[in-house]
PALOVEX-468338 format. One line per field, with one value per residue (C-alpha): residue number from 1; x, y, z; residue in one letter. Coordinates in Angstrom, 1 decimal, decimal comma, always signed. Last residue first. Layout:
# PALOVEX-468338
k <- NUM | ...
u <- X | ...
v <- Y | ...
w <- Z | ...
r <- a | ...
This chain:
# PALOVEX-468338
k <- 261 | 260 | 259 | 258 | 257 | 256 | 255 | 254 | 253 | 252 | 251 | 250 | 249 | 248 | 247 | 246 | 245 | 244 | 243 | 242 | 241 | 240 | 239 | 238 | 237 | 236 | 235 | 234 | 233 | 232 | 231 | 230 | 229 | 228 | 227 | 226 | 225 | 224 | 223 | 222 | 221 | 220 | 219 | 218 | 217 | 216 | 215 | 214 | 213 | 212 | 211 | 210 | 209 | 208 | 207 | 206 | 205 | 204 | 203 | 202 | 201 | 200 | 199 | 198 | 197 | 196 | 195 | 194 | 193 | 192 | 191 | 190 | 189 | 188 | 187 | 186 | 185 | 184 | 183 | 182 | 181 | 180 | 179 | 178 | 177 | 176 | 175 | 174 | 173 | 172 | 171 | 170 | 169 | 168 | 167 | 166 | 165 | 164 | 163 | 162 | 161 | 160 | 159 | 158 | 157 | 156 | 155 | 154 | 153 | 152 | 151 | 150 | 149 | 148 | 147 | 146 | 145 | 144 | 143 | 142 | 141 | 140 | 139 | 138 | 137 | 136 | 135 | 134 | 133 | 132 | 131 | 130 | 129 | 128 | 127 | 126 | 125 | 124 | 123 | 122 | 121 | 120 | 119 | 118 | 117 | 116 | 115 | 114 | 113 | 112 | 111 | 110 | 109 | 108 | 107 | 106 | 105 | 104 | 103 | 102 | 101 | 100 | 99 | 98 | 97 | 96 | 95 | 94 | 93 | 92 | 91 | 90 | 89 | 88 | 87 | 86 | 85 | 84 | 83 | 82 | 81 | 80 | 79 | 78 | 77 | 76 | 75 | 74 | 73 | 72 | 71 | 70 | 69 | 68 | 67 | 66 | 65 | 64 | 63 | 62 | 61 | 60 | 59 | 58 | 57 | 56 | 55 | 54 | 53 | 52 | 51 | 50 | 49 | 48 | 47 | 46 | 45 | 44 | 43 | 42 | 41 | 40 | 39 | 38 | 37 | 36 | 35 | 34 | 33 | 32 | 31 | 30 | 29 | 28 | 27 | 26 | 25 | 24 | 23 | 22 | 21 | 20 | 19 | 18 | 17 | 16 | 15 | 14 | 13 | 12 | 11 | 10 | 9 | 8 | 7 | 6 | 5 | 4 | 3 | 2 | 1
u <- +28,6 | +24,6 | +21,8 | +23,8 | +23,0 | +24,4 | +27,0 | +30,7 | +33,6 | +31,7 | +33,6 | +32,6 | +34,8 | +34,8 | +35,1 | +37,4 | +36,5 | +38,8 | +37,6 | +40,7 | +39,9 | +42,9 | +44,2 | +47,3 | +48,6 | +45,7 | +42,7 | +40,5 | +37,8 | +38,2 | +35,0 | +34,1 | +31,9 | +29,6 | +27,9 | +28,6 | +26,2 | +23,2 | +21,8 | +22,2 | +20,5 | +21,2 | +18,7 | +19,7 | +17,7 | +14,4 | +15,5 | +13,5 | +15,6 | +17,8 | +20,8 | +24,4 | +27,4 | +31,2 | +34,0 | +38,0 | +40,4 | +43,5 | +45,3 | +44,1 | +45,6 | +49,2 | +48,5 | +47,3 | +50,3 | +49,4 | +48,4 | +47,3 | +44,3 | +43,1 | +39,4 | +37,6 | +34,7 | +32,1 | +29,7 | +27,6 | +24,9 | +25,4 | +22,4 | +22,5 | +22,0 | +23,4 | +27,2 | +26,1 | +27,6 | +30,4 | +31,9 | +35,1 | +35,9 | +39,5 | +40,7 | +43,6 | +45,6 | +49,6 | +49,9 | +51,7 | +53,9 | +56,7 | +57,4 | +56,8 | +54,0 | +53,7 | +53,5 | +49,9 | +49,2 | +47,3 | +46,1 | +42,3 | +41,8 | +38,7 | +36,2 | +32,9 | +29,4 | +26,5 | +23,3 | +20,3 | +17,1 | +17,2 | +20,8 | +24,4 | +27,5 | +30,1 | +33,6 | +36,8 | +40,2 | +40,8 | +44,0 | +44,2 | +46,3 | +45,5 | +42,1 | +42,0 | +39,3 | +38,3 | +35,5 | +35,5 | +31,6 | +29,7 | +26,3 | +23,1 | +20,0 | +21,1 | +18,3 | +16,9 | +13,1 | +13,2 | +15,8 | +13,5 | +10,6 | +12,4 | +13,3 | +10,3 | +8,7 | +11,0 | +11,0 | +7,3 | +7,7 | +10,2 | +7,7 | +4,8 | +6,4 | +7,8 | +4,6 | +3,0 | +5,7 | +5,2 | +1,2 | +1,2 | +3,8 | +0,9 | -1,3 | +0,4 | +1,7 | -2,2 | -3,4 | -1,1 | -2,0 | -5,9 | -4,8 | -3,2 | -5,9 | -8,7 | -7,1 | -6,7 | -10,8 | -11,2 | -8,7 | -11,0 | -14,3 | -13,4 | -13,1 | -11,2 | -10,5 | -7,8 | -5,2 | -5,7 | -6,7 | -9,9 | -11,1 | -11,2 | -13,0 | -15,5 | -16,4 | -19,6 | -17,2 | -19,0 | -19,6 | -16,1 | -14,4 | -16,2 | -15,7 | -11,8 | -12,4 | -13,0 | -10,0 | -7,3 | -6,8 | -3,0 | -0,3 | +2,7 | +0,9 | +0,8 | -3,1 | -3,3 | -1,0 | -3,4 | -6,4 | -4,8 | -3,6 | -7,3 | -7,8 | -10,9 | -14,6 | -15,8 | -17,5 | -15,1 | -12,3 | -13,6 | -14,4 | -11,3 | -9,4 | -11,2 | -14,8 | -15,6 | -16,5 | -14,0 | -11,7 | -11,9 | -11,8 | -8,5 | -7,3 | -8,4 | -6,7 | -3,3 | -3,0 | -3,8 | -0,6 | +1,7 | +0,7 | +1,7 | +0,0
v <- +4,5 | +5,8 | +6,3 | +7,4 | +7,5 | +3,6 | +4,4 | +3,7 | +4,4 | +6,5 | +7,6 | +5,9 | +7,1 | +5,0 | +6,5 | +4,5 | +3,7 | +1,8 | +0,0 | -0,6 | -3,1 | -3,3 | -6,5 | -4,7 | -6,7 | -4,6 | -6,3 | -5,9 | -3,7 | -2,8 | -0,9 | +0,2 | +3,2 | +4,1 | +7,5 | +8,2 | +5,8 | +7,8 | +9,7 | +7,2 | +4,9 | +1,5 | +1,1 | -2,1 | -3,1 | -3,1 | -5,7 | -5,0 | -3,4 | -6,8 | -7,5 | -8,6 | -9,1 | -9,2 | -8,7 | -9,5 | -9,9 | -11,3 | -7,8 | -7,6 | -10,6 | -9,6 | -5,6 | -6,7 | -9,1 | -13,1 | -15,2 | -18,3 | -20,4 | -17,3 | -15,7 | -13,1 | -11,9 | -10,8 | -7,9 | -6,4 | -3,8 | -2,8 | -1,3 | +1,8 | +4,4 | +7,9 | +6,4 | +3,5 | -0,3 | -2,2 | -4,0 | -6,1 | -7,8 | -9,2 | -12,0 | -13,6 | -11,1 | -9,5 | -6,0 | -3,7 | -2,0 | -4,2 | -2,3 | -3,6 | -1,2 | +1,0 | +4,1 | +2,6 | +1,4 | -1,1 | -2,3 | -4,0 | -5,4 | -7,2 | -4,7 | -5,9 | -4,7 | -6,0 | -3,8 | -5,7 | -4,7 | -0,7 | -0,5 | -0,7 | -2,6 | -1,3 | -1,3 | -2,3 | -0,9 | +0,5 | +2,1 | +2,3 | +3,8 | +7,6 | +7,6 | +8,4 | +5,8 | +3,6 | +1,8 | +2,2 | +2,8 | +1,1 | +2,0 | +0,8 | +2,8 | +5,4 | +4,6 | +1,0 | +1,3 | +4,8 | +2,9 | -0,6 | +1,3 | +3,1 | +0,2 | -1,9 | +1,2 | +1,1 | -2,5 | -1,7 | +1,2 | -0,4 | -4,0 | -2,3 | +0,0 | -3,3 | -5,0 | -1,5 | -1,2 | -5,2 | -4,3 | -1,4 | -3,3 | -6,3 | -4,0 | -2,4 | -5,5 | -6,5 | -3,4 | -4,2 | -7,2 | -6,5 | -3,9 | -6,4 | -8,3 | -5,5 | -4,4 | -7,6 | -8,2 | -4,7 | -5,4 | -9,0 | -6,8 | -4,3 | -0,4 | +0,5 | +4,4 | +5,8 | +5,6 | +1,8 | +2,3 | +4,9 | +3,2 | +0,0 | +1,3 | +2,6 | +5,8 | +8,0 | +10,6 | +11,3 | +6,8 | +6,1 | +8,4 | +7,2 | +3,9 | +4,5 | +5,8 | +2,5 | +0,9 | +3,2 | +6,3 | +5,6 | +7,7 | +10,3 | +10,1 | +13,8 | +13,8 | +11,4 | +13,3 | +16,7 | +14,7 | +14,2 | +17,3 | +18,7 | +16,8 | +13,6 | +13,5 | +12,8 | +16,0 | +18,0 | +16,9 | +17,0 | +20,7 | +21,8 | +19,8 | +22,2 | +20,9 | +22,0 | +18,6 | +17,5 | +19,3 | +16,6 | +13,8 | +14,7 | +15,5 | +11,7 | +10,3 | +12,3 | +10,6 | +7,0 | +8,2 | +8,9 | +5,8 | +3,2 | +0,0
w <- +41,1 | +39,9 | +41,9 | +45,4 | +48,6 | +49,1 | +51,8 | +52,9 | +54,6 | +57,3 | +60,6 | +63,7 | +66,6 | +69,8 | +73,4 | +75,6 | +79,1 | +81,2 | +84,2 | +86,8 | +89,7 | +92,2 | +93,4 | +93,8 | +90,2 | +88,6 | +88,6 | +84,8 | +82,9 | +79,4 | +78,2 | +74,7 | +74,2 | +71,6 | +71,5 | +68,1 | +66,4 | +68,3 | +65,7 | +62,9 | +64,4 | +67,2 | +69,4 | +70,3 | +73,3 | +71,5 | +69,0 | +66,3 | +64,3 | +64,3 | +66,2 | +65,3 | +67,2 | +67,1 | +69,7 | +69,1 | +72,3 | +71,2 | +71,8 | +74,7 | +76,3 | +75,5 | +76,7 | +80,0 | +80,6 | +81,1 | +84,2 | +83,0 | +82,7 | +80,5 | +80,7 | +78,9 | +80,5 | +77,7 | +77,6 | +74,4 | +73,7 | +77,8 | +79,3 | +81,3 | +78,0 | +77,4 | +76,6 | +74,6 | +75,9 | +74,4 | +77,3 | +77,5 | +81,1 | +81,2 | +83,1 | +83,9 | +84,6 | +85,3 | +85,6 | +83,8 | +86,4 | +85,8 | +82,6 | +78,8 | +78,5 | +81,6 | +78,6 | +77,7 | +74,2 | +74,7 | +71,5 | +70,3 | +66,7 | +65,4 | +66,5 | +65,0 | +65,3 | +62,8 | +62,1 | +60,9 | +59,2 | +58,3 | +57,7 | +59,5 | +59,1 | +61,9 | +61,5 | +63,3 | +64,6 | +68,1 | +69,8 | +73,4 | +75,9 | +74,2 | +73,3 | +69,9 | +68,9 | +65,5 | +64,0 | +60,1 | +59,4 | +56,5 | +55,2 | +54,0 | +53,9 | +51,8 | +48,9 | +49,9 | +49,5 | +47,0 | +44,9 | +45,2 | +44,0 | +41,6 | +39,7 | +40,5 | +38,4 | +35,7 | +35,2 | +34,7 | +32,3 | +30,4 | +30,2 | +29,4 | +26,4 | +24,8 | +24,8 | +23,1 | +21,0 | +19,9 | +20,1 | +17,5 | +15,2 | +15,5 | +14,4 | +11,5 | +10,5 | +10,1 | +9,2 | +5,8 | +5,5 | +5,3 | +2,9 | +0,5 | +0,6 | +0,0 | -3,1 | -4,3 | -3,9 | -5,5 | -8,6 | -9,1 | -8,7 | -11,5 | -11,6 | -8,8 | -8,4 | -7,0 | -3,9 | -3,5 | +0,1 | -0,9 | -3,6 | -1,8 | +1,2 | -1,8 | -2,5 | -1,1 | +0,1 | +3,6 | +3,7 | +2,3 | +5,1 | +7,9 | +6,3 | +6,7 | +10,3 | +11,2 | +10,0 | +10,7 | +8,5 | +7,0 | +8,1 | +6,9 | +3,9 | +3,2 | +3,3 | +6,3 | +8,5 | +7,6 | +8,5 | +11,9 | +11,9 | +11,3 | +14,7 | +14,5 | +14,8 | +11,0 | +10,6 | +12,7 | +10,9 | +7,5 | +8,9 | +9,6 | +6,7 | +4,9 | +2,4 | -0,9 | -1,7 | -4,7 | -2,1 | +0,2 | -2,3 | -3,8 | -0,6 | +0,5 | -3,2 | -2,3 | +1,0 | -0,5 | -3,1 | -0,2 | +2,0 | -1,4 | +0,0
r <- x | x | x | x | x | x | x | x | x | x | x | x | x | x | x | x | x | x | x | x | x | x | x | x | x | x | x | x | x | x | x | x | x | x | x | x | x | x | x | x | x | x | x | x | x | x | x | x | x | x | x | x | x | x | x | x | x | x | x | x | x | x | x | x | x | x | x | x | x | x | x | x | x | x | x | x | x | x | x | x | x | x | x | x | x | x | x | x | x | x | x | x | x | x | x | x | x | x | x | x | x | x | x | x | x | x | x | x | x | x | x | x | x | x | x | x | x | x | x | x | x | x | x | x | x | x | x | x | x | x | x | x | x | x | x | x | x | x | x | x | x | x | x | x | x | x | x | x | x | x | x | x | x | x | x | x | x | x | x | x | x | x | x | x | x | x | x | x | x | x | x | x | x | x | x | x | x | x | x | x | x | x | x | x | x | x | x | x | x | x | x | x | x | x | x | x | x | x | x | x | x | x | x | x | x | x | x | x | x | x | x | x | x | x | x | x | x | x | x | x | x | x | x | x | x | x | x | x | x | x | x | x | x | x | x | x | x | x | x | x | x | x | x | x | x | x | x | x | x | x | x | x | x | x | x | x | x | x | x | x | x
């Protein structure tokens, strides 16, 4: 089906009748661009408007998607073949796009979902602490489910290091507890069947643990993820017990407020 020449055919019609693409428009219930499309062959009328068309121009379907004039049955019933086809690839072109459309605009839609759902709600925090007797390395894992603590690396650094005024233990009480709250987010005793220096059994002292939002006791947020302390409590060799509080910094390595990395 030649689009160009069935375009020329409907202006040829047209202005047989003294009508404007205005008021073929209005008469047949379409835009005057759409009539204007038609006439230039940019596109074809679809199938209902085509016997709008026959009926105001008292012509043939036929006439109309051949471009002229058919004058006997057998050129008609070709005609009406080929045309047939034609809607048909048009239609199943129209469904493709419109298959194709679907699926973009809901991949799309999980897309952004899942953005708005998890945008900056994961992040990673290096765990560290300038107190001076103690250094700190770990990191935090935090998000809207679960948050995971771990400090895998404790030093004592105090100047009585290496001196017989570090004391000799056998246990050591670790605490990780939040400085505005009473409880205690973790506690451990650590114990050794022999006496050993302070800064030899620290330094094998790792902590982990995980809790869920929904753990009431573990409050953890991104207000509060500063006020973590971690507590070293043991006897000195006078029997004496020493509790150490060392403030913990948490400073961000890593978060998902980003679309694109």
């Amino acid at each position: 089906m030649d689009s160009k020449k069935v375009g020329k055919y409907i202006s040829k019609l047209r202005k047989e009748k003294g009508l404007t693409q205005e008021k073929l428009a209005e008469k047949i219930g379409v835009s005057s661009k759409t009539i204007s499309k038609w006439e230039t062959g940019i596109n074809i009328p679809d199938t209902n408007l085509l016997f709008e068309l026959s009926k105001e121009y008292n012509v043939d379907v036929q006439d109309i998607l051949n471009g002229e004039k058919v004058s006997d049955s057998k050129s008609k019933g070709k005609v009406f073949i080929n045309s047939i086809n034609f809607y048909n690839n048009v239609f199943k072109r129209k469904m493709l796009l419109l298959c194709i459309l679907s699926i973009v605009l809901i991949l799309s839609f999980f897309s952004v979902l899942y953005t708005i759902s998890n945008y900056n709600k994961n992040s990673l925090y290096d765990i560290t602490s300038n107190n001076k007797n103690y250094a700190v390395e770990g990191y935090l894992i935090f998000n809207h489910k679960e948050s995971i603590f771990i400090i895998n690396n404790i030093s004592f650094n105090s100047n009585i290091v290496g001196t017989n005024d570090e004391p000799l233990i056998n246990q050591l009480d670790v605490y990780i507890k939040n400085v505005n709250e009473h409880f205690n987010y973790y506690s451990e005793s650590k114990t050794s069947d022999v006496k050993r220096k302070v800064s030899s059994f620290v330094e094998n002292v790792s902590i982990s643990f995980a809790a869920s939002e929904k753990e009431e006791c573990f409050n953890v947020n991104k207000k509060n993820i500063n006020d973590f302390v971690l507590v070293v409590g043991f006897y000195d060799n006078k029997n004496i017990y020493h509790e150490d509080k060392i403030s913990l910094e948490m400073k961000k390595h890593y978060s998902n407020n980003k679309i694109i990395y």
